[in-house]
N, C-alpha and C positions, 0 to 999 in steps of 0.2 A: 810170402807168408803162407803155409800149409794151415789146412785147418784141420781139425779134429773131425770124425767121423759124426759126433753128434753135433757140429757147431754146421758143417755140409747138410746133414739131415733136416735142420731148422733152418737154413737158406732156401734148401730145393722147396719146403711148404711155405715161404712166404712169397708174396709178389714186391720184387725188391722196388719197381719202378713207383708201386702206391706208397711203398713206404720211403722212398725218398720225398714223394710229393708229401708227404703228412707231415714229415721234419721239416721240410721246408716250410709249410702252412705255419706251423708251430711256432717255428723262429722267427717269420715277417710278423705273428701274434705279439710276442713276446717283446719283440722290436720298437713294436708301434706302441704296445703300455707302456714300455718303456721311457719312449719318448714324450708320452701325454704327463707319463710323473716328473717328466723333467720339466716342462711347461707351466706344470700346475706348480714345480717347486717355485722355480722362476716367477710365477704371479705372486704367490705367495709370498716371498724375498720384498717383492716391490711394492704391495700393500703395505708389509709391516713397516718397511722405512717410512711411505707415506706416515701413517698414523704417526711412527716417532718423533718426525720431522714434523710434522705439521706447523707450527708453529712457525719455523724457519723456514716454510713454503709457500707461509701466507706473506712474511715482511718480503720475500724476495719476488713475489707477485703482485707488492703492492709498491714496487717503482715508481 
């Protein structure tokens, strides 16, 4: 892949190696919300049944 004169010119003034670390920060950031909103969907999911059920959670606990 060649690159352009101006796309070379903005490579040689960045430091490629911080900005690889900072996409990476980024995406373990990103990763991790991501995974806290799937957990909280998840609690979420299992509360609501609670409250709907309820009823049917108390005769089946009262064995």
């Amino acid at each position: 892949m060649k690159l352009t004169k101006s796309q070379a010119k903005r490579l040689q003034n960045r430091d490629l190696v911080e900005a690889t670390r900072k996409a990476r920060k980024k995406s373990y950031q990103l990763l991790n919300d991501q995974g806290f909103a799937t957990l909280a969907l998840a609690i979420s999911h299992i509360i609501a049944q609670v409250v709907e059920n309820s009823e049917q959670i108390e005769k089946d606990l009262k064995l």
